[in-house]
C-alpha positions in Angstrom: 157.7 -23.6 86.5 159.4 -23.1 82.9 158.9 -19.4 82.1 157.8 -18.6 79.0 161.5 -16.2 78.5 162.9 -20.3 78.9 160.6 -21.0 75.7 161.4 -18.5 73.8 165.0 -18.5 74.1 165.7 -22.4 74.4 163.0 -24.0 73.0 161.8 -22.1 70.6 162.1 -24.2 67.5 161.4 -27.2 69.1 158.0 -25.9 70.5 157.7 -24.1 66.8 158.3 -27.6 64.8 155.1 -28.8 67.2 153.1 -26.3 65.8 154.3 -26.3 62.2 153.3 -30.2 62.4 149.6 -29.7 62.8 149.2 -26.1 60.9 151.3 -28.0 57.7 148.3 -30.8 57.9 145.6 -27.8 57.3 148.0 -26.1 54.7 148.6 -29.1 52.8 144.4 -29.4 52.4 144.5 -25.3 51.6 146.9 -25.8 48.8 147.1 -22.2 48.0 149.6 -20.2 45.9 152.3 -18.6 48.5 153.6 -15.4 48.2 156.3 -14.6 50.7 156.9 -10.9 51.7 159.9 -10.2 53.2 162.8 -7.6 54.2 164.1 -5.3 57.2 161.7 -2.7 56.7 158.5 -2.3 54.7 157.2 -5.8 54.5 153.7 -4.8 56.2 153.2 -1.5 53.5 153.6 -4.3 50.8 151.5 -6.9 52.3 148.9 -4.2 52.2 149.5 -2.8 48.6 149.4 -6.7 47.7 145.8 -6.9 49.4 144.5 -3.7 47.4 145.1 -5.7 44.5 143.6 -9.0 45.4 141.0 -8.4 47.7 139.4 -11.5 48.7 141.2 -14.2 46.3 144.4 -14.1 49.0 144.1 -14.5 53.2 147.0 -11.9 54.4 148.9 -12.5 57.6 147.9 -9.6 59.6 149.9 -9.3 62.7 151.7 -12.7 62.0 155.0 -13.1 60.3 156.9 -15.4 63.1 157.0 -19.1 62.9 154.7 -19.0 65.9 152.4 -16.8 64.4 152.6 -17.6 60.7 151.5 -21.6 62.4 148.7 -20.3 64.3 147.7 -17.9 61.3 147.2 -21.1 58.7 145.3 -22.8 61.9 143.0 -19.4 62.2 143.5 -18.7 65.8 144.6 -16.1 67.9 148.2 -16.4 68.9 150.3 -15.8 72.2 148.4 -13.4 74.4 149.3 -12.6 78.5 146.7 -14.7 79.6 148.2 -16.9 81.6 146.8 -20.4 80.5 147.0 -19.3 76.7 150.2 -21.3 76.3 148.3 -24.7 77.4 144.9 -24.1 75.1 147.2 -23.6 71.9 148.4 -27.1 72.4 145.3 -28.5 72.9 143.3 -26.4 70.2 145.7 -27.2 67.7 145.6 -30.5 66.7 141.8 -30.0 66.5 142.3 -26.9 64.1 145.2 -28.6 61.7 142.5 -31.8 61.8 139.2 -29.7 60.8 140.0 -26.0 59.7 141.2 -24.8 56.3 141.7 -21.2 54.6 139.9 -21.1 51.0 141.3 -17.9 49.6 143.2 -18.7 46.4 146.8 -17.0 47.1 148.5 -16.9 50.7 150.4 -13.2 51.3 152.3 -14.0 54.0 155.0 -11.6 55.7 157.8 -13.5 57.5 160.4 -11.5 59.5 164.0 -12.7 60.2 164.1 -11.5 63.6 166.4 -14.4 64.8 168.9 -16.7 63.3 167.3 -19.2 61.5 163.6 -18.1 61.8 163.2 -17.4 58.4 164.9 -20.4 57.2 162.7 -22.5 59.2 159.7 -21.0 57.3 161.4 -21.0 54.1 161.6 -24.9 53.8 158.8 -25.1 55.2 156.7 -23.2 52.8 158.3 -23.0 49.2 156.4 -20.2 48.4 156.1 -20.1 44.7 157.4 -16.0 44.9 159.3 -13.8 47.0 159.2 -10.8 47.1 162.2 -9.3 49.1 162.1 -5.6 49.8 165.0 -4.9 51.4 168.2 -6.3 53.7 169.9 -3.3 56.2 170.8 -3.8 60.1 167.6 -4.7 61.8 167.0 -6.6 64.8 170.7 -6.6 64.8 171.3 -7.6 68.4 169.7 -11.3 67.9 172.9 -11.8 65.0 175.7 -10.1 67.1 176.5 -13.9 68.1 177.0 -14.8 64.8 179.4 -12.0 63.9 181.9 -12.8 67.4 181.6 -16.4 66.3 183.5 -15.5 62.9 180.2 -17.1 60.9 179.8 -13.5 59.4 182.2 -10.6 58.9 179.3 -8.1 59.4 176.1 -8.4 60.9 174.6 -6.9 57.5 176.0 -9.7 56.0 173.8 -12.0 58.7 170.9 -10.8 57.8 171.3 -10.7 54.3 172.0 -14.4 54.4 168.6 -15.2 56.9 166.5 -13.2 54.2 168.4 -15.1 51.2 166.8 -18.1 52.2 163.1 -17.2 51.4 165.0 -16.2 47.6 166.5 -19.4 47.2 163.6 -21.5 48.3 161.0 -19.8 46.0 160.0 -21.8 43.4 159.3 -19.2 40.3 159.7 -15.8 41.2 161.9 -13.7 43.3 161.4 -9.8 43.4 164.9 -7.5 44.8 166.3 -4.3 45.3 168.2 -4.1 42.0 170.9 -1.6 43.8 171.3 -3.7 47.0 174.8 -5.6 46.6 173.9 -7.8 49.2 170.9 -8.8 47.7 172.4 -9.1 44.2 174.9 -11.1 45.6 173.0 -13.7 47.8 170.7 -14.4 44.5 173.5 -15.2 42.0 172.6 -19.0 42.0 168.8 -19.3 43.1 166.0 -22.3 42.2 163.7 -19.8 40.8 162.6 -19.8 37.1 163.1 -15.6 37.2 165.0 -13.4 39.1 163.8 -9.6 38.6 165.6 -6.2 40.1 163.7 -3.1 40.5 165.8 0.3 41.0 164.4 3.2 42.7 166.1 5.6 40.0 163.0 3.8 37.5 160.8 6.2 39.0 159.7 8.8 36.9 158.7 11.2 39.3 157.9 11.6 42.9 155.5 14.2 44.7 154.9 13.6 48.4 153.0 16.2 50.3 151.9 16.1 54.6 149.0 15.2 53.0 149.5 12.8 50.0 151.6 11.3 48.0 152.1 10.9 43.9 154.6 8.5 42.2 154.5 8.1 38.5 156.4 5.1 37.1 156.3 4.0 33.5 152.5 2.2 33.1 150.8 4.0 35.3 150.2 6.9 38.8 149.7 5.7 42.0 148.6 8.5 44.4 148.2 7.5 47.8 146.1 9.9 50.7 149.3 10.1 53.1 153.1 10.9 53.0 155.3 8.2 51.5 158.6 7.8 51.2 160.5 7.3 47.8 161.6 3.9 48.3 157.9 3.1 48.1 157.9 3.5 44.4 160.2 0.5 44.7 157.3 -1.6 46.6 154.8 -0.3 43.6 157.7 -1.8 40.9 157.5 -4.9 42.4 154.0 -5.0 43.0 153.3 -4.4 39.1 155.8 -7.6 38.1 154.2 -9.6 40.7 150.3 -9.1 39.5 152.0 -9.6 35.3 153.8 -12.4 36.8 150.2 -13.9 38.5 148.0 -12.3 35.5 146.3 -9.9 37.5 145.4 -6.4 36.0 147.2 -3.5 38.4 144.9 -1.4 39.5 146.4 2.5 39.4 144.6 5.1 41.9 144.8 3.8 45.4 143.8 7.1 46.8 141.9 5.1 49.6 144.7 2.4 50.6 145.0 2.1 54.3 148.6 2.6 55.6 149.4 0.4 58.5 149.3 2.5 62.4 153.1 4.0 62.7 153.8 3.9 59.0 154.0 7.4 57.8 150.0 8.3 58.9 149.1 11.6 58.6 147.3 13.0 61.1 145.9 16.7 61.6 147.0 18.4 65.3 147.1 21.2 67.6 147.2 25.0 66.9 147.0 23.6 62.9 149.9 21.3 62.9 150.6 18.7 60.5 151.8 15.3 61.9 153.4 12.5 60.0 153.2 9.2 62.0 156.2 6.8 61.6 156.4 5.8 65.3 155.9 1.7 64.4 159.5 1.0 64.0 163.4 2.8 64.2 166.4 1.3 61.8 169.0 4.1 60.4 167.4 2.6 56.7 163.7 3.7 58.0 165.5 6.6 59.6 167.3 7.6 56.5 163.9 6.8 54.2 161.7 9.0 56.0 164.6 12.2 56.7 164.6 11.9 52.9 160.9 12.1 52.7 161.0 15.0 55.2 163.7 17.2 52.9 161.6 16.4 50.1 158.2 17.0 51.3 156.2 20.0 49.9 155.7 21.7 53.5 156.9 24.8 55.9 158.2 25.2 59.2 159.3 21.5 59.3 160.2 19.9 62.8 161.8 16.7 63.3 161.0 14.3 66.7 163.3 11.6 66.5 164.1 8.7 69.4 166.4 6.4 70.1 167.2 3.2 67.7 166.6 -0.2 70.2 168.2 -4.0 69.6 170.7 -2.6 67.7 173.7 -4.5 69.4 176.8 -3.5 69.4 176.4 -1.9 66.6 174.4 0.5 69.2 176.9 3.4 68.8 178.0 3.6 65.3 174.1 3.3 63.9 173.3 6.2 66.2 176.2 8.3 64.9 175.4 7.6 61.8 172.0 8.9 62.7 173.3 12.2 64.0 175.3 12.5 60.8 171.9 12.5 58.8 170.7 14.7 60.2 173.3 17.4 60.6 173.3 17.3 56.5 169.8 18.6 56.5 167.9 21.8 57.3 165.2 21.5 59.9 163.4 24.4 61.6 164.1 21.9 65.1 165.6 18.8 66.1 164.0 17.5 69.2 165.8 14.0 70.4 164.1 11.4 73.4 166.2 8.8 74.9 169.5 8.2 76.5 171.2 6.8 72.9 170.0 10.2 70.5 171.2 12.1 73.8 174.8 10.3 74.4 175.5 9.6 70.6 172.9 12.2 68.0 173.2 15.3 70.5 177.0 16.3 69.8 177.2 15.9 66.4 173.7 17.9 66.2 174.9 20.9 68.4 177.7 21.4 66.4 175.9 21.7 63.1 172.9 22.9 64.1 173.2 24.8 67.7 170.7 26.9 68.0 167.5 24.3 66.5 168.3 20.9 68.9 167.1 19.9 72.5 167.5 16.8 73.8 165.3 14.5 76.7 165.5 11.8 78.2 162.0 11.5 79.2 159.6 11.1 76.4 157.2 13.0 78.9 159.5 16.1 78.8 159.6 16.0 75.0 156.0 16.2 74.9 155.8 19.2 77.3 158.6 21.2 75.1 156.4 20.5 71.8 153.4 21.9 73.6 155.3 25.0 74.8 157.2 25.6 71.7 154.2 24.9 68.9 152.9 28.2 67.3 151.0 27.4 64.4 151.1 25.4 60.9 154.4 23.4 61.9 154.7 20.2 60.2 156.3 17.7 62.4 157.4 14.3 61.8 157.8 11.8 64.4 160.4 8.8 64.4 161.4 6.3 66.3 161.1 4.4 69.7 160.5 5.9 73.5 157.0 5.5 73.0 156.6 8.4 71.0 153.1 6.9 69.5 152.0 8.4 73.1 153.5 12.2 71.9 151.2 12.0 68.2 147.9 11.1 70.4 148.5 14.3 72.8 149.2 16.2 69.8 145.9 15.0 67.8 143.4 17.8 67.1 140.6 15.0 67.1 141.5 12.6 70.1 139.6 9.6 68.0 142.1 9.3 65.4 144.3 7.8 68.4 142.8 4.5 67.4 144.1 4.7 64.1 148.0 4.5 65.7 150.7 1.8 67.0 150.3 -0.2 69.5 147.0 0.8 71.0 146.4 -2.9 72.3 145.5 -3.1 76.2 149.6 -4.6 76.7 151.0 -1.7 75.0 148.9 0.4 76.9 150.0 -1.5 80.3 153.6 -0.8 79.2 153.1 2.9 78.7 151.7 3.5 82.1 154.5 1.4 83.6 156.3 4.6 82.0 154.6 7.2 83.4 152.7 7.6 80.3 149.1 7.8 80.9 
């Protein structure tokens, strides 16, 4: 029997073009206005600042942004699950739903990784969206370009992903949105189809507040407070969001004191013995790593600890991202340093102990960090959590009110299943 591994790794475009055939027939009856959200990092927070602007007039891809999952999200089914003969009813199911089912909403916000080589191309041509809005290009999912680099295609595997992103840029029809201070950006959108091109810098800020608590940026039209800790480069998102609603004639709405933030995305939770917990589990790049250790030195706050794990598919650029890592960190000033994982143990210790000797540990085990931080906790510590290793499994031990736990990453039955397998129950 083909394995599904087979699919995904040999066939995965021309099972994808299969799906894109019937979910095109129920887009091209939808018609709606496509924006495209995309970027290493932060696509999800924008897809949700977009959707506290435009309600119901859009349909958001929520826990899509593949071209597997962006197919089945236009179709309005459920994609790829373990049940073992899920594989067979998509195929069937989805002629039906390209022949009969179509969205209504007005816009499509749709969030499109570039996870592989040429995934994001694939859905770039495909879609056309009529804006992009591209938050960011740093090493991400770095192991699936490493090819690319030892084939000569690339000089740097920055320079891959850069080029995957480009293509959502270059196939927008009327607006693109950028990182004004991202050379890679700048220079991939020199000669685009787009009727405007617009760069937002982080400097246009005019002031940033971020608490355990909350969060206040102020830029030039308006405040945006938020009720959880964000980092600066957010104020970027909220520059872009503002020329996208001018751009579709949508008043901004200022406030957002009640907008959701997406499980593992810098949640703040309250914990044992009166700590302070800030959530950014969901994901580990060194540009997340390096957004949210700026956050940390930044944050209004006391007795500040640190719980950072290892950075995975990070190719062979494995080593020098970690080091990298442990060089952040050693320029800051952090009650503790607690590392989990083999890579923040072999690469982030050394450079760590020198600098800071007396406030680092190091484990292996996730379940050994977790037994430290209950030993070690006193009282009103503020601790953030980053990275891999499961550490979503550390915040829930630490909650003060064990229901929150549903309000963190990867709390799905599979993820669950995968945590046991760990020894993490």
């Amino acid at each position: 029997m083909i394995s599904i591994t087979f699919f995904k790794k040999r066939l995965y475009f021309i099972v994808a073009r299969y799906f894109r055939f019937w979910s095109n027939i129920s887009l091209k009856r939808w018609q709606p206005r496509i924006i495209a959200v995309t970027g290493s990092v932060g696509k999800t927070t924008m897809l949700h600042l977009i959707e506290q602007q435009l309600h119901t007039r859009a349909h958001y891809s929520h826990f899509a942004n593949s071209a597997y999952g962006i197919s089945f999200d236009i179709l309005g089914v459920r994609g790829i699950t373990n049940t073992k003969w899920r594989w067979l009813w998509l195929f069937i199911i989805t002629p039906l739903r390209g022949l009969f089912f179509k969205h209504t909403q007005e816009f499509y916000i749709v969030e499109i990784d570039g996870e592989r080589p040429h995934e994001a191309d694939f859905l770039a041509k495909w879609l056309k969206p009529e804006a992009t809005v591209w938050i960011s290009a740093e090493n991400s999912h770095a192991t699936y370009f490493d090819s690319l680099v030892k084939a000569g295609t690339f000089a740097t595997v920055e320079d891959a992903i850069a080029n995957e992103f480009a293509t959502l840029a270059k196939n927008a029809k009327e607006l693109v949105l950028i990182d004004g201070t991202n050379n890679r950006m700048i220079e991939q959108t020199k000669s685009i189809n787009a009727s405007r091109l617009v760069a937002v810098k982080v400097e246009d800020i005019i002031s940033y507040d971020v608490w355990p608590e909350k969060t206040v940026f102020k830029l030039s039209n308006g405040y945006f407070e938020f009720d959880s800790p964000l980092p600066k480069e957010v104020g970027l998102q909220l520059q872009m969001l503002e020329r996208l609603l001018h751009y579709l004639k949508v008043p901004v709405r200022y406030g957002q004191q009640h907008f959701v933030q997406p499980p593992g995305r810098s949640s703040f939770f309250v914990g044992l013995k009166e700590t302070k917990i800030i959530d950014s589990t969901y994901n580990a790049h060194l540009v997340s790593m390096k957004s949210i250790v700026h956050m940390f030195e930044t944050m209004h706050a006391q007795k500040k600890w640190v719980v950072i794990s290892d950075m995975i598919e990070q190719g062979i650029s494995e080593a020098d991202e970690h080091i990298k890592l442990g060089e952040l960190l050693s320029s800051t000033k952090f009650q503790r340093y607690i590392l989990v994982g083999r890579r923040t143990r072999k690469y982030v210790y050394p450079i760590l102990h020198k600098s800071h000797p007396k406030s680092v540990v190091s484990f292996v085990k996730t379940v050994d960090a977790l037994a430290y931080l209950q030993a070690e906790l006193k009282s009103g510590e503020t601790i953030l959590m980053k990275g891999s290793q499961y550490l979503e499994w550390v915040v829930e031990k630490l909650l003060a009110d064990s229901d929150d736990r549903k309000y963190l990453a990867r709390q799905e039955p599979a993820a669950r299943r995968r945590r046991k397998s760990w020894g993490l129950t």
